[in-house]
C-alpha positions as CSV (number, residue, x, y, z in Angstrom):
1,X,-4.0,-2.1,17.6
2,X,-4.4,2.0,17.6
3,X,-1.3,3.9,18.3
4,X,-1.8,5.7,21.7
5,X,-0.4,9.7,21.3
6,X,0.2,11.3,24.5
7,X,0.1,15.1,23.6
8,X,1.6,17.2,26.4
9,X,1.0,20.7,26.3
10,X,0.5,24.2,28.6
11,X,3.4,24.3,30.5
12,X,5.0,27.3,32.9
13,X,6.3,29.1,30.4
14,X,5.8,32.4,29.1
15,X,4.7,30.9,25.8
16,X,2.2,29.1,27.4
17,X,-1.1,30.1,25.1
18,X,1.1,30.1,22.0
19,X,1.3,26.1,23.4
20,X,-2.4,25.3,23.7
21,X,-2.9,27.0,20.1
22,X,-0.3,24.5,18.8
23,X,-1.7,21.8,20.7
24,X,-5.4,22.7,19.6
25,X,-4.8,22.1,16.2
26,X,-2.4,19.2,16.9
27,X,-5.0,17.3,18.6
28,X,-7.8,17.8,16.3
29,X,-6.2,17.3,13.4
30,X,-5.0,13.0,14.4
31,X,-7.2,10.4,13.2
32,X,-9.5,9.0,16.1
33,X,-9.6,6.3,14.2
34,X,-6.2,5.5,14.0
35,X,-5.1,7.3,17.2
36,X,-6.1,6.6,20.8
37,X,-5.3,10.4,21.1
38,X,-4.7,11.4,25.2
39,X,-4.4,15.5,25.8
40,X,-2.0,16.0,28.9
41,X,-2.6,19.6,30.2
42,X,0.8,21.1,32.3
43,X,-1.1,24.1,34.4
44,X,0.8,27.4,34.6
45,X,2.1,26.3,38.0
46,X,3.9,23.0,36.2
47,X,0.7,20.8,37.3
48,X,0.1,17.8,35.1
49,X,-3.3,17.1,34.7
50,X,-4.5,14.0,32.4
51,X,-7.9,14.6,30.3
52,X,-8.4,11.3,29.8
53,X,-8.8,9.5,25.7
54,X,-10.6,11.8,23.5
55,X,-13.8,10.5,22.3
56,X,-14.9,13.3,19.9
57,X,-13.0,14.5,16.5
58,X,-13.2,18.2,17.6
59,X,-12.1,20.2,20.9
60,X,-12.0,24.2,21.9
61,X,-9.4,25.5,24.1
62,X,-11.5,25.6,27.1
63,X,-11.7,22.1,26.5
64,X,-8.2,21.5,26.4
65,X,-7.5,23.2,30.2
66,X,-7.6,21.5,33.7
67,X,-11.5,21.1,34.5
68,X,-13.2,19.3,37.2
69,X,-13.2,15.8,35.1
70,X,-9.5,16.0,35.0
71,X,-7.0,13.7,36.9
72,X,-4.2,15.0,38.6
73,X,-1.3,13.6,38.4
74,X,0.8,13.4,41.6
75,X,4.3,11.8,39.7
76,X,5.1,13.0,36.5
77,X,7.1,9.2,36.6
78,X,4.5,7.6,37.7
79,X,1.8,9.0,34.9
80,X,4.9,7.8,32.2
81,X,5.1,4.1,34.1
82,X,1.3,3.6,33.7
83,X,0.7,4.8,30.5
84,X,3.8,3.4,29.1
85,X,4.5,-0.6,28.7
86,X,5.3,-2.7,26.2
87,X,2.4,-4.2,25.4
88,X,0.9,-1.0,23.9
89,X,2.5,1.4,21.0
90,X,2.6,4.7,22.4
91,X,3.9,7.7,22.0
92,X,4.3,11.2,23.7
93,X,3.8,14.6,21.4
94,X,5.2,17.3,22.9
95,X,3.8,20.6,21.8
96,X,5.5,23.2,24.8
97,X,6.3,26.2,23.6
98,X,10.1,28.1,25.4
99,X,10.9,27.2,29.0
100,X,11.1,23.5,30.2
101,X,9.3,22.2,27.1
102,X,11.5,23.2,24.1
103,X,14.6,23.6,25.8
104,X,15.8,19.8,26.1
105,X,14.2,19.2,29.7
106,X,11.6,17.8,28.6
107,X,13.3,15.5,26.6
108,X,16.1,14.9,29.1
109,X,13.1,13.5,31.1
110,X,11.7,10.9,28.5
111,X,15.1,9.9,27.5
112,X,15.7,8.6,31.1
113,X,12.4,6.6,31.5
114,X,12.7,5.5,27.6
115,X,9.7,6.9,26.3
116,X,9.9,7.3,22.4
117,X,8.6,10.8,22.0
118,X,8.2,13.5,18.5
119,X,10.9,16.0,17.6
120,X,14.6,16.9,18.6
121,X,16.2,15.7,21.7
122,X,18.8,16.9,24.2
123,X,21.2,18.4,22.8
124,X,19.5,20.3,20.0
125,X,16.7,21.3,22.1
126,X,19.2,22.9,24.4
127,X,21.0,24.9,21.5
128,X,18.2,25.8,19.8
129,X,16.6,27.2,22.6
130,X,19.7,29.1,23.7
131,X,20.4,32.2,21.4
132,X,23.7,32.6,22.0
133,X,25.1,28.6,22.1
134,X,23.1,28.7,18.7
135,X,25.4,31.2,17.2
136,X,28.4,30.2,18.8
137,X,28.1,27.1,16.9
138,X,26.6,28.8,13.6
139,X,30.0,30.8,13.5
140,X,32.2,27.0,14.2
141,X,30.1,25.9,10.8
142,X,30.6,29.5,8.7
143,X,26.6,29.9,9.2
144,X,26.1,32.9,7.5
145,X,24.6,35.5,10.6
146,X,24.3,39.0,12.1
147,X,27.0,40.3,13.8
148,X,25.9,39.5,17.7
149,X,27.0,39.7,21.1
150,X,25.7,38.7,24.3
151,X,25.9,39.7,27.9
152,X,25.1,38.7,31.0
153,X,22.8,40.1,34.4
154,X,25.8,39.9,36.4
155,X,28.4,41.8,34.9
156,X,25.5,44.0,33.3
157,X,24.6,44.9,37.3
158,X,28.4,45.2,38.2
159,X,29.5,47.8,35.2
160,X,26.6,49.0,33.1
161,X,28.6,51.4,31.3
162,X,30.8,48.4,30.0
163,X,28.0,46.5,28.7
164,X,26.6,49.6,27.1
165,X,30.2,50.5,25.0
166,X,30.7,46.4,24.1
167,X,27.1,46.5,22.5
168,X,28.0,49.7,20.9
169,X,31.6,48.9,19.4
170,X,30.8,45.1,18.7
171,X,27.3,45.7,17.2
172,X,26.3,49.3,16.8
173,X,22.6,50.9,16.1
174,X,19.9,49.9,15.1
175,X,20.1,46.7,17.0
176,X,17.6,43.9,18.4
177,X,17.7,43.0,22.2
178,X,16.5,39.7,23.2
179,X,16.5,37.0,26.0
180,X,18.7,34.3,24.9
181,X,16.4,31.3,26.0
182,X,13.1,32.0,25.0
183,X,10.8,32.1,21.7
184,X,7.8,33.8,20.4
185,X,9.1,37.0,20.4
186,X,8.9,37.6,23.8
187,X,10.8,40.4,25.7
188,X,12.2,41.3,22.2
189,X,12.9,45.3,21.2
190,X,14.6,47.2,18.4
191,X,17.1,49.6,19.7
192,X,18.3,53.1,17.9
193,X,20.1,54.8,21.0
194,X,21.3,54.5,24.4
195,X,18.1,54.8,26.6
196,X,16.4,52.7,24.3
197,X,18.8,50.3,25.1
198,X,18.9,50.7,28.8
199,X,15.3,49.9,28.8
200,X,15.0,46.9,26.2
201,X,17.9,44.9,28.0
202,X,16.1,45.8,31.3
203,X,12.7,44.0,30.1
204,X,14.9,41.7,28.4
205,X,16.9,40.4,31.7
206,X,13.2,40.1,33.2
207,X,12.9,36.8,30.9
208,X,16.3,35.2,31.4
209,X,19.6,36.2,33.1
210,X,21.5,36.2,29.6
211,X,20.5,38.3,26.2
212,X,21.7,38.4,23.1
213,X,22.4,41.9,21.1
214,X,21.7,41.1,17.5
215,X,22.2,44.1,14.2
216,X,19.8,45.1,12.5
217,X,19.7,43.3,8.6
218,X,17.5,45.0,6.3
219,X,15.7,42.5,4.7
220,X,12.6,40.0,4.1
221,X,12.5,37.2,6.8
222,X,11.8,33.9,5.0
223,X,12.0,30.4,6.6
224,X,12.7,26.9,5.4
225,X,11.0,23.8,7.1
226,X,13.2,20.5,7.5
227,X,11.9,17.5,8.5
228,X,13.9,13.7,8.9
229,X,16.3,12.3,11.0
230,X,19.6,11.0,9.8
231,X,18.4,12.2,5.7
232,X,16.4,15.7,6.0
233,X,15.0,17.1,3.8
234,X,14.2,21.3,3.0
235,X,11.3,22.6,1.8
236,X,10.4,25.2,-0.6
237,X,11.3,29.2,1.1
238,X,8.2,30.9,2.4
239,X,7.9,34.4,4.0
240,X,5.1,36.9,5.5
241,X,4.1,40.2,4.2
242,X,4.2,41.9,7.5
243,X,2.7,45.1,8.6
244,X,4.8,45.3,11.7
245,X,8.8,46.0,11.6
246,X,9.3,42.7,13.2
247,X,7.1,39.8,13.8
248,X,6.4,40.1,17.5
249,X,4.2,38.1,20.0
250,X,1.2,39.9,18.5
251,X,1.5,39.4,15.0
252,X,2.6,35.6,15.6
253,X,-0.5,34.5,17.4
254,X,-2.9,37.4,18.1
255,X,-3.6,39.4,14.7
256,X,-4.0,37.1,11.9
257,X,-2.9,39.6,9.7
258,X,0.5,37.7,8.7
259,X,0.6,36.6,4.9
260,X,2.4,34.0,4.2
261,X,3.7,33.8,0.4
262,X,5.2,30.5,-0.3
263,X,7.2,30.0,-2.3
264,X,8.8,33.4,-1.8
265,X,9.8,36.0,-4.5
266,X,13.2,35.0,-4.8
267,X,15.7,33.5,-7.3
268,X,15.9,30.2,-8.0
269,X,19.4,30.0,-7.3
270,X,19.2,31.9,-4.2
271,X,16.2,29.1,-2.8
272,X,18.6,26.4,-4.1
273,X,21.7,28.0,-1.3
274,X,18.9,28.6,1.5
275,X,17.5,24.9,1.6
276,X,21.1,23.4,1.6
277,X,21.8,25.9,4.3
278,X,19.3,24.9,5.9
279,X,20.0,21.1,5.8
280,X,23.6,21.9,7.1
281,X,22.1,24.3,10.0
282,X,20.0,20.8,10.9
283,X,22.7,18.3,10.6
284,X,25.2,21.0,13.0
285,X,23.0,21.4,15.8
286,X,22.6,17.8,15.7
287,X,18.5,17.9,14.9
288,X,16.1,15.7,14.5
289,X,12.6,15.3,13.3
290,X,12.1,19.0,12.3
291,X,13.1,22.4,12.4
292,X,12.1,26.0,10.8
293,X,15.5,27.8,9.8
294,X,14.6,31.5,9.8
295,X,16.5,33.8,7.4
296,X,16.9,37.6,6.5
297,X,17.3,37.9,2.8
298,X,18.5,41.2,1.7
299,X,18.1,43.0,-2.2
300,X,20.8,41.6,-3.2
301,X,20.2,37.9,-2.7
302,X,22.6,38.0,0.7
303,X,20.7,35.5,3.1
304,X,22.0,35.3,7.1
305,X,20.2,32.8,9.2
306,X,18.4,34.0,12.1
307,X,17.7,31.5,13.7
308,X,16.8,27.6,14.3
309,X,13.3,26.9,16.0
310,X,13.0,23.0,17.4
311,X,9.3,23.1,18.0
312,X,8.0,25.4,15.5
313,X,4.1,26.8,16.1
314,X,1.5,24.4,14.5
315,X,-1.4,27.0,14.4
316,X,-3.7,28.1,11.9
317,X,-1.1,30.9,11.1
318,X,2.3,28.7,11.3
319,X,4.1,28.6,8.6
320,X,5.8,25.4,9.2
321,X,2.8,23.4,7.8
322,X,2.2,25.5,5.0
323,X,5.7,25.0,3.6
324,X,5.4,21.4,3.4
325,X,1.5,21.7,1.5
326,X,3.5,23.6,-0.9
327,X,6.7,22.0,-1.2
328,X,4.7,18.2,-1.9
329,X,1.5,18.3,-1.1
330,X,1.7,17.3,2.7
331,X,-1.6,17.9,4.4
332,X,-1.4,18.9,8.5
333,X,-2.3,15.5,9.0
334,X,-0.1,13.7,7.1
335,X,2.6,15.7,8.3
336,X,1.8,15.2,12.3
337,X,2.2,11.5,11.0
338,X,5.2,12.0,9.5
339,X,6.5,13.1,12.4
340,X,5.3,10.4,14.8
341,X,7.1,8.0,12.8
342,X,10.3,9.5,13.0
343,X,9.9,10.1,16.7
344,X,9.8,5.9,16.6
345,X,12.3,5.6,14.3
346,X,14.6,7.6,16.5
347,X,13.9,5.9,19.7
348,X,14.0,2.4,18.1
349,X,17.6,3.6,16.4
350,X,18.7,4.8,20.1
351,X,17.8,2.0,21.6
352,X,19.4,-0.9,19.5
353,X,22.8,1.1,20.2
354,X,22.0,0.4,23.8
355,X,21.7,-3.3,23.0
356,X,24.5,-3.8,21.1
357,X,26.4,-2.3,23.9
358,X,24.6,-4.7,26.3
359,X,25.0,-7.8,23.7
360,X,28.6,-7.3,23.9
């Protein structure tokens, strides 16, 4: 019996096209012959639409949007209830992008009805998604990091002068503004003075009522991808040759002019510190399935992580894939596999806990 994969993708965030590009590639890339392979489109106004099974190997992303053919679903529990029984193996993919996708609601939703589903859960959802938790606990676990602080729209809007002289003592110019729950490099700006600070956490606070204030490191950004559940494990270090000073919306999804050199130019030794770094950074914020641990690594080997991403991009220009084809030969495919399997695995692991509970 064919495995059924629900992918569910769109969604009302921000990050919404980045989400279709992931989910493009996503769904062409599973076996139809080993896959009943079911796209679930989430419209920009949180509308879940279901494009019923795929019968063809290859799909555009007009073809992967709410058309005429598709069915609307009126109950997001009631689409779960019918598509979800035990007499079928399925399976929901969830390739949302920032807001209510990647954030751990989401996942809060398909832990209540007991769906197994692909990637992290809760908890690490939540943290990863939220800049500032994430660094709260990187400094519990002596994560090397960037001096930071964060502030929020209300006491910004009560004393602006305040939150202008704590960003200055605690952090200091240059410095990156960004919203503290979102991905993509959205609402993100490199500050050198006051007004350019007065502006960047004005765009900033349009995204989320609480923003992180980041230094500036001087360095190469290089990432690490981990994949597993309770035994991860780190691939080789990658980075981009970049034209821009940081990697924004743009050059993520829009350019194609990122180059990815994998492995990176670095020592041996120094890779060696990264990828158990970055096992550590999975096993603290309680991860599971994968991750992409972004660094700065400066000229003198001194690497800070940046940050964790939960639901890294799966496009043509992600790097996450590419790691693991370098690292040990994982093709796209193989990898999606991968990590359907551990999406079981995990659910079947968190649900004989339940029974023992019951049992006794």
């Amino acid at each position: 019996m064919k495995t059924n994969i629900y992918v569910v993708y769109g969604g009302k965030s921000v990050e919404h096209d980045a989400s279709l590009l992931s989910a493009l590639s996503v769904i062409n890339s599973l076996d139809k012959d080993k896959y009943n392979v079911y796209p679930v489109y989430i419209t920009r106004s949180g509308v879940w639409c279901e494009l019923g099974r795929l019968k063809s190997n290859k799909k555009n992303i007009e073809q992967l949007q709410a058309s005429s053919s598709a069915t609307v679903t009126d109950s997001v529990g009631e689409f779960i209830f019918k598509n979800f029984n035990k007499n079928e193996k399925s399976i929901v993919f969830p390739v949302l992008h920032g807001t209510n996708g990647e954030d751990g609601t989401i996942q809060g939703l398909f832990e209540i009805l007991n769906v197994p589903y692909v990637g992290n859960g809760v908890l690490a959802s939540a943290v990863g998604i939220d800049k500032v938790m994430m660094k709260d606990i990187f400094s519990l676990g002596n994560i090397p990091q960037a001096k930071y602080t964060s502030i929020r729209v209300h006491n910004w809007k009560a004393d602006e002068e305040q939150a202008y002289r704590q960003i200055e003592a605690s952090v200091g110019y240059p410095c990156f503004i960004k919203p503290a729950k979102l991905g993509s490099s959205v609402g993100i700006n490199r500050c050198e003075n006051r007004e350019q600070l007065k502006e960047a956490i004005k765009e900033a606070f349009l995204y989320d009522i609480k923003i992180i204030v980041e230094e500036e490191l001087i360095g190469r950004e290089m990432q690490i991808a981990v994949i597993g559940n309770d035994y991860p494990k780190a691939s080789v270090v990658g980075e981009y040759i970049q034209e821009r000073q940081f990697m924004d919306y743009a050059a993520k999804y829009v350019d194609g002019k990122l180059v990815p050199v994998i492995p990176a130019k670095i020592s041996e030794e120094t890779s060696e510190a990264m990828r158990e770094v970055a096992i550590e950074t999975f096993k603290l914020t309680n991860c599971c399935g994968l991750v992409r641990v972004d660094y700065f690594v400066t000229d003198e080997n001194k690497f800070y992580v940046n940050e964790v991403n939960t639901l890294p991009g799966f496009t043509a220009y992600s790097m996450f894939p590419a790691l693991w084809e370098k690292t040990d030969g994982t093709t796209y495919s193989e990898l999606i596999e991968k990590l359907i399997e551990l999406g079981f695995c995990m659910h079947k692991q968190k649900n004989s806990i339940l029974n023992m509970r019951w049992e006794k």
